[in-house]
C-alpha positions, 0 to 999 in steps of 0.5 A: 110095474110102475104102480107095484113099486107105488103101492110097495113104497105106501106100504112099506113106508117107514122101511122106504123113509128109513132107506131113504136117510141112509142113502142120503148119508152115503151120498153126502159121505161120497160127494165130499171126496170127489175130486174137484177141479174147475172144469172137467176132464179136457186132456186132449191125448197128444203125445210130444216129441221133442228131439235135440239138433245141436247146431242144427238151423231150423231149416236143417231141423226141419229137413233132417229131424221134423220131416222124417219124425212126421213121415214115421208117424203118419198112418197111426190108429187114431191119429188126427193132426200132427204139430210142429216147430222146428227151431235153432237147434230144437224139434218139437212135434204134437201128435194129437189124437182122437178124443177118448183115446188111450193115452199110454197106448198113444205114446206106446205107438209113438214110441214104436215108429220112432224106434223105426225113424232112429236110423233115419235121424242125424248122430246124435239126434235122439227123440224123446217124450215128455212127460205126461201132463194135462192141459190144464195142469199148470197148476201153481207157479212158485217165485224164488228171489233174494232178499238182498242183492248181493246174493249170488243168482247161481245160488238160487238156481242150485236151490231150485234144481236141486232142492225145490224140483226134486221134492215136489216131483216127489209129490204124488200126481207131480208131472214135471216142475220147470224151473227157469231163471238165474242160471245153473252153476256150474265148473267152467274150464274157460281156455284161452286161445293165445295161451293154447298157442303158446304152449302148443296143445290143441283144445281137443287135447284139453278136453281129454284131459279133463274128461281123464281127471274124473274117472272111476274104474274097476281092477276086477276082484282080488283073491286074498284067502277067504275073501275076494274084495274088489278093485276100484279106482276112485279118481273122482274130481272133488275140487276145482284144483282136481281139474286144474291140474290134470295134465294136457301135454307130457314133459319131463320138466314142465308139463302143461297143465290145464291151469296153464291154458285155462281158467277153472272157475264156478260161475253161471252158464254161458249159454242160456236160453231163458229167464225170469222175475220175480214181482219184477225182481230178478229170480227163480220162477218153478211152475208145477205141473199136475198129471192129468185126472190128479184132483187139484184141491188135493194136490194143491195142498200136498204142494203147500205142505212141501213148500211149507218144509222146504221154507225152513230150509231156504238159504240165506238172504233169499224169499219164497213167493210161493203162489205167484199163480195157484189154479186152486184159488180159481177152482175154489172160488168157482166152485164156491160161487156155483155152490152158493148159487144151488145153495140160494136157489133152493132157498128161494124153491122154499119161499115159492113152495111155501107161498104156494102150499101154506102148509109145512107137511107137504112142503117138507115132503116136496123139498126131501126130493132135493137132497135126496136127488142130490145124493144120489147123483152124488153116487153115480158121479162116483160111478161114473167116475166125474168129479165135482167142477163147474159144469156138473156143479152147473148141471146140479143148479140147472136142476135143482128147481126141476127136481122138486117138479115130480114131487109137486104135481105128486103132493098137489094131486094127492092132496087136493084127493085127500081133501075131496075125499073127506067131502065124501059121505063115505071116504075111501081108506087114506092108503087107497086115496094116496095110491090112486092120486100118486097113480093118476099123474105117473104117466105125465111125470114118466113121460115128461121126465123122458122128454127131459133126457130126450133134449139132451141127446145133441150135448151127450154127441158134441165132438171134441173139447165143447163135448167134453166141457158141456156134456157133465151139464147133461149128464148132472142134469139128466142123473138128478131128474131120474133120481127126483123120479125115482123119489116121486114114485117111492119116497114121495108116496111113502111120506104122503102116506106117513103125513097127510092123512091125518093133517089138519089141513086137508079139513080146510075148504078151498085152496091157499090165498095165492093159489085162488088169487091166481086160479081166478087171473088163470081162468080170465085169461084162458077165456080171454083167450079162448074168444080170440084164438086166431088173433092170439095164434097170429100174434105169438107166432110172429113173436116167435119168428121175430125171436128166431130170426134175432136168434140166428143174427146175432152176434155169436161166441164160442165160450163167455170169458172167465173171471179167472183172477189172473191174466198173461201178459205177453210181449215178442221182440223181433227174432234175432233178440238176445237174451239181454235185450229181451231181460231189458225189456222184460224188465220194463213190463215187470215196471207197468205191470207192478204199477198197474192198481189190482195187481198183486204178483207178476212171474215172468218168463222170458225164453226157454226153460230147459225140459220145457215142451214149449219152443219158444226163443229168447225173444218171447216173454210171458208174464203170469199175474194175478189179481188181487180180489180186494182192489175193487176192479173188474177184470175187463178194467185191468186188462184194458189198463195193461193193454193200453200201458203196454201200447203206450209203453212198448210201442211197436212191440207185440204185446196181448194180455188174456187169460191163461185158461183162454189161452190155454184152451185156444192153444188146445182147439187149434195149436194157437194161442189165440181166439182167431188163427188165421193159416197160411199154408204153403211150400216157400217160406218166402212167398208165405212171409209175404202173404201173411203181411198182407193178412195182417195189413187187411186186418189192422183196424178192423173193430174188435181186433186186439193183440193181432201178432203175425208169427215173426217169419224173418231170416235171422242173422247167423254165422256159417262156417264153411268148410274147404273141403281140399284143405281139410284133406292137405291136413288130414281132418276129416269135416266131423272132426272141425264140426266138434272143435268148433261146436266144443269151443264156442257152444261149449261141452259138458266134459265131465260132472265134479262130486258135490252135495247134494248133486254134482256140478256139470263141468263144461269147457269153451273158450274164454268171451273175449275168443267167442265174441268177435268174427275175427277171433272165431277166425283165429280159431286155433285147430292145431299145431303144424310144422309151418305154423300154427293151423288156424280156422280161416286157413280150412273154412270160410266164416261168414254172416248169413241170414236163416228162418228163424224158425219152421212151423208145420201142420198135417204135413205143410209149412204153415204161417200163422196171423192170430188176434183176440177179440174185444168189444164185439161178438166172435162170429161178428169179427170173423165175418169182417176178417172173412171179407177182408181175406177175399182179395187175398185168397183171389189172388193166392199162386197155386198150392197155397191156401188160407184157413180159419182156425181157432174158437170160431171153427170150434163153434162152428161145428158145435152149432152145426152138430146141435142143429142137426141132433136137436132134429132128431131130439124133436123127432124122439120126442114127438115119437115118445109124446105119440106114445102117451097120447096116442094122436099126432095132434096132441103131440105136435100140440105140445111141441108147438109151445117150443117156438113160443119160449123162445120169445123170453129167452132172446129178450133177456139175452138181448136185454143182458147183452149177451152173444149167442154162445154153445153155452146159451145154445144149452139153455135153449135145449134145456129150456125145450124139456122143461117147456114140453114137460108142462105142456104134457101136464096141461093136456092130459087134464084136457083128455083126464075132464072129457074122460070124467063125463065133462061136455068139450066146451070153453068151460072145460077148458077153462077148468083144466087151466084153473085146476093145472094152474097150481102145479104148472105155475109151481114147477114153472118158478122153481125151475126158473127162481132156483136159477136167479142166483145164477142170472144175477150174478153175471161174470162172477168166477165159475159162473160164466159158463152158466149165466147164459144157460140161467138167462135163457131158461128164465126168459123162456119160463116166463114167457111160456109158463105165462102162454101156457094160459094164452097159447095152448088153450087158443091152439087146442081150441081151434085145432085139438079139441076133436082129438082130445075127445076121440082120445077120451072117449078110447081112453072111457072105452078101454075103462069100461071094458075093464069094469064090465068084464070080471077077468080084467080084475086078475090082469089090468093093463092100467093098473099094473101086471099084477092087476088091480085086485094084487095091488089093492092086497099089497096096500092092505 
């Protein structure tokens, strides 16, 4: 089949050409509108409930709300983890499932059991989802702040609602826009106690009042004739005064208003529960979320034109800062830096083609197999449904030498028998010529190619976000090797065909300068080789023991470090801060982080947004910057510098700077932002206080520790108030009833919503700071009036301070503490080995039902390494079976395989010699690195097999001859599969390339070591232990030959040359 598709694509040789160009157009139109992102598709399904519990401690979240949501949803298809917190007031739970899984069917079976957990829910209780969102989609973060300092905040935050936030949610592929900072304006109805008891009305009775000045009803239809126009009651509140004089108390001279007992004024929210800056000044910071699948490069310029509109509309005295942070400045950085790494790559399999051809011809015909193979990767990515990213861009970089691999050994050959036959007194037809050289060397190249794909079977099986992030590589790498396949037996034959011929070139005696120069050092080294096997053997074996045991030592990690060209900066004060001491401190990290050389913006975030998935409290800041790309430092120089200002500056406060793609895929593998989550597990958040203060003990000091943080397990103070309940039943009030008084007096209440443009202002009704901030005053609490006096709250409750947990985290359905740190200057799996031994005595010493777990980007690599060892077994296995079917001898093919130990030897030492970890990353390299290695040896060692079958006697000269005949196209696919890489290898952290720098540095170290035994190993190896089996092999292989020759009904059906025998093919060329 394979030699029928040969000799059509020779025959039809400009149809294949022209075909050809246009499939190469196609791809070029398809490949530049893929979708562009940074990294691939990582979106975990986890669906978020989130469920409001007014006055509510997290305790009591816990108990009423958390607890019965998590019972509900257990037991769901596909569920893994279920995450929690419950915080004052506030229940957040992340159920995660299964990779792969249908998101909008997960929320469907969500939303389906928390139908059934609704009655089990206190009043007012009602969970709801938030919106859709991908991991990575926090895509821009824009600043508001005003130009002068007079500008009222509110005025910004009503710009940023109702303005900002509605356009672009507005823009296709928005999920959800959170605006925090100044505070919401609204119209507060502030009620003074001593007032209330003045004119004896009870604050219930001002609340009723004010929710019945604003109402809209409707008196039915009337009948007037032929028409029936209908009755409406516009009793709309248009103006404060509107609220202001609704009457609270009926009095036939003087009724009591609510400007009697109140102030009706606009101002900003009472309660607030976050906060932000805005290059350290005080502002608005949105941050845009993106849908998952949503290309980012497409949306990011839709946002600019939305910003750019609203600009022209922005209120007086006040500044856009509209990339505080912008993911698409990454993204095409990283895809910029990777393209040019391809695109220098190719340039370099240029030169070496060129040095090794000295002829423009085939080296033309060799390089058309890179777009082409390009191109059609291009198709099927759009199939497939990939989008251009770092990994696949990777894929395409890795290949980019390996894709003109098919096509060398292809020109080579058909040169080289284009030459000898014009030798020849009678040279054979060119097309004959062509189609048996293309012929000769399809077995190899199909064979090797399948190896190829074969090597990449264990990334094609990684579970879980390390399967999602490196299988593109794969997929790129093993789509555009086919493709180069493909091109080989079509394409490449068709050209040969179409140039060959007919050049000047194949009149020329003998081989180019540098081909000689090197079959000359081949032949001496096979030799050398070959009189000293044994000792040759031994000493690359234990080369390769020495490299293994390096390997399996050294210090390992999950991913290498982004250079994303931001970092966030966080600070956690002690739990029970308020807000304006947070701000103050806040503050003083917006100061040292403005002042620190290579920053250009800083947004920061301080507390809660509302709408916002995340539960964090008052006392937690975050702040986003961004680098500015010209200052001349790296990116290790200016996280260290914010590191050690903020020791220096805030001492005693926890603080970490890292990255927020680093902390956004930490959070992702464990729930915790952090590389490192040790768990503490348990029932009493007593006993896990105290353990996870001994963790964090045992782990200060430890070298390469940084940002170590124990989650903040504390009881914070609150006020309880508790009812007496025979009191409450003298007077006739039932305990909701003194719940909802006070919740509406110190809390406060959206009574109502004044019309306003463009939107309405919530109407809220508390009562005035002075009756709010002091334990006495809420004690004076007037609840009504009665006949001996007024009725206060110290005469039904007793108010006292108390202590509560500041918040309850949960996971598969136990308590859990957390102590998380990040590391720097040593290797993952280094530390986690010194945090493992220091958690020893603790875990000995652990009372009954408690447990301490690993989590974090350790336990990720872990199993990725685990599953890649017992997979890249069975990848050897396939192999070996695919190499047994060529070859046809056990022998030879454990003979090819055994030059995998060997290349191991070059890609630890430039590991080592770069100082590099062992990463998943490094581990692709080295499973690459295994295809093309057993690629080559395949080439070798046919031509063992391809002389014995030619008549020549097995002896040292015979090997010496394959080594020197092989020598031009194995040194040529060798260095470009290795120099295409070199852009990459060199250009170390740079953005978008971190992923893929260990991936080059192995392959290029084992190229070199074992392109450079493939003339030192395998003929030492096949002489002592192969050359009886390539004979046998040659000798079946002669005799198969001449039974076609000697029997005449072979000509009508031969196996060598295809189903159509050899007679059919040689019609088809004529």
């Amino acid at each position: 089949m394979v030699n029928r598709l040969i000799a059509w694509s020779i025959r039809h040789r400009v149809l294949v050409a022209i075909l050809s160009l246009g499939l190469a157009a196609w791809g070029l139109w398809v490949g530049l509108r893929l979708p562009v992102d940074v990294l691939p598709d990582l979106n975990r399904p986890t669906v978020t409930v989130m469920t409001e519990g007014h006055g509510l401690v997290p305790v009591e979240v816990e108990r009423l709300i958390t607890r019965p949501i998590e019972e509900s949803l257990n037991g769901m298809p596909g569920l893994e983890t279920i995450r929690s917190t419950s915080a004052m007031g506030l229940s957040i739970v992340n159920v995660e499932f299964g990779w792969g899984s249908d998101l909008y069917r997960n929320r469907q079976l969500v939303q389906e059991r928390l139908t059934l957990a609704r009655g089990r829910l206190p009043e007012g209780a009602f969970p709801e989802l938030a919106p859709i969102a991908s991991v990575m989609g926090q895509v821009r973060i824009v600043g508001l702040k005003a130009t002068d300092r007079s500008t009222d905040p509110t005025v910004l935050r009503a710009f940023a609602d109702q303005t900002i936030r509605s356009r672009l949610l507005s823009v296709p592929g928005v999920a959800q826009v959170v605006p925090i900072g100044s505070t919401p304006r609204q119209l507060q109805v502030l009620v003074d106690a001593d007032r209330l008891l003045q004119h004896g009305v009870t604050l219930a009775e001002v609340r009723d009042a004010v929710a019945g000045a604003n109402r809209v009803a409707s008196g039915g239809m009337m009948a007037m004739g032929a028409t029936s126009p209908l009755v409406i009651l516009e009793g709309k509140a248009r103006d404060p005064q509107d609220i202001a004089g609704a009457v609270v108390k009926a009095h036939p001279v003087r009724p009591v208003r609510v400007e009697d007992v109140a102030r009706v004024v606009f101002g900003p929210a009472s309660i607030r529960t976050g906060d932000a800056s805005v290059d350290g000044e005080p502002g608005v910071v949105i941050t845009v979320y993106k849908q998952p699948g949503v290309d980012t490069m497409a949306l990011d310029a839709q946002i600019d034109a939305a910003l750019e509109e609203l600009s022209r509309a922005l209120p007086p005295q006040t500044a856009f800062v509209p990339a505080l942070y912008r993911q698409a400045d990454f993204i095409r950085r990283s895809v910029d830096n990777v393209s040019e790494a391809i695109r220098d790559g190719a340039i370099l399999v240029v030169v070496v083609l060129a040095l090794f051809l000295l002829n423009v011809r085939t080296t033309l015909i060799t390089l058309l197999a890179i777009p082409m193979s390009i191109a059609l990767a291009a198709l099927w990515f759009r199939f497939l449904g990939l989008s251009i990213n770092t990994m696949t861009l990777g894929g395409l970089a890795i290949a980019v030498g390996s894709l003109v691999d098919d096509a060398i050994v292809d020109v080579e050959n058909v040169f080289r028998r284009l030459k000898e036959n014009l030798a020849k007194a009678r040279p054979d037809r060119s097309v004959d010529v062509v189609f048996r050289a293309s012929s000769e060397i399809r077995g190899p190249v199909i064979v090797g190619t399948l190896l190829v794909c074969l090597v990449y079977v264990p990334l094609f099986a990684l579970q879980g976000m390390e399967g999602r992030l490196f299988t593109p590589i794969g997929i790129a790498y093993v789509i555009s090797i086919a493709a180069s396949l493909l091109v080989a037996m079509t394409l490449t034959p068709a050209l040969c065909q179409l140039l060959l011929p007919d050049a000047k070139a194949t009149e020329r005696a003998g081989d180019p300068w540098l081909v000689r120069i090197l079959k000359d050092a081949a032949g001496a080294v096979v030799r050398w080789s070959l009189e000293r096997p044994a000792p040759v053997l031994g000493v690359l074996f234990a080369f390769s023991f020495a490299a293994g045991a390096v390997l399996f030592t050294r210090g390992s990690n999950f991913l290498p470090p982004f250079d994303e060209g931001a970092a966030q900066v966080n600070i956690l004060l002690p739990p029970g801060t308020g807000l304006d001491a947070a701000n103050e401190f806040g503050r003083r990290k917006d100061l040292l982080v403005m002042n620190t050389p290579g920053v250009r913006h800083a947004g920061r975030r301080t507390g809660r947004a509302a709408n916002d998935a995340h539960a964090h409290a008052v006392n937690f800041s975050e702040t986003l910057v961004t680098f500015d790309p010209g200052c001349g430092r790296t990116r290790e120089e200016i996280l260290g510098e914010l590191r050690r200002r903020l020791r220096e500056d805030l001492p005693g406060v926890v603080s970490s700077a890292e990255q927020p793609l680093q902390h956004a895929l930490s959070h992702l593998l464990s729930g915790v932002n952090a590389q490192v989550a040790v768990k503490i597990r348990g029932t009493d958040l007593d006993v896990l206080r105290r353990i996870s203060i001994d963790v964090e003990n045992a782990l200060k000091g430890l070298p390469g520790v940084v940002d170590l943080y124990r989650e903040p397990q504390v009881l914070v103070p609150q006020v309880e108030v508790s009812p007496r309940r025979e009191a409450l039943a003298r007077v006739g009030i039932r305990v909701e009833e003194l719940a909802e008084l006070i919740e509406l007096a110190l809390e406060g209440e959206e009574i109502s919503r004044l019309a306003a443009e463009p939107q309405p202002y919530p109407v809220t009704l508390m009562l005035e700071e002075k009756d709010r901030a002091d334990l006495e005053r809420v004690r004076d609490l007037l609840l009504a009036p009665s006949q001996e006096g007024a009725l206060r709250l110290r005469d039904l409750a007793d108010v006292t301070m108390v202590g509560s947990p500041n918040s309850v985290n949960r996971e598969t359905g136990s308590r859990l503490v957390v102590v998380q740190h990040n590391v720097e200057g040593r290797s993952l799996g280094e530390i986690v080995r010194d945090v493992q031994q220091a958690l020893v005595p603790i875990r000995a010493s652990l009372p009954p039902g408690y447990s301490i777990d690993l989590g974090g980007q350790f336990e990720a690599q872990q199993a990725a390494a685990r599953l890649m060892l017992i997979l890249s077994s069975i990848s050897l296995a396939l192999m070996f079976l695919v190499l047994y079917a060529h070859l046809k001898s056990m022998n030879l093919s454990l003979q090819v395989l055994a030059k995998l130990p060997p290349s191991l030897i070059g890609g630890v030492a430039l590991l080592v010699a770069t100082g590099q970890e062992v990463s998943i990353a490094a581990l692709v390299g080295f499973i690459a690195l295994a295809g093309i290695v057993t690629r080559n040896g395949i080439l070798l060692m046919d031509h063992y097999i391809h002389l014995a079958r030619e008549g020549m006697p097995m002896s040292p000269e015979l090997v010496v001859q394959a080594g020197r005949t092989r020598m031009a196209p194995m040194v040529m696919t060798a260095l470009c599969s290795g120099i295409a890489l070199v852009p990459l290898l060199l250009a170390g952290y740079s953005s978008g390339r971190e992923l893929l720098w260990p991936v080059a540095t192995v392959i290029v170290g084992g190229l070199i070591t074992s392109t450079c035994f493939d003339f030192i190993f395998t003929p030492a190896l096949f002489w002592l232990a192969g050359r009886k089996a390539a004979l046998t092999r040659a000798k079946e292989l002669g005799a198969i030959e001449t039974g076609l020759k000697v029997d005449p009904a072979n000509e009508a059906e031969d196996p060598v040359n295809g189903q159509g025998g050899a007679a059919d093919i040689r019609q088809s060329l004529s």
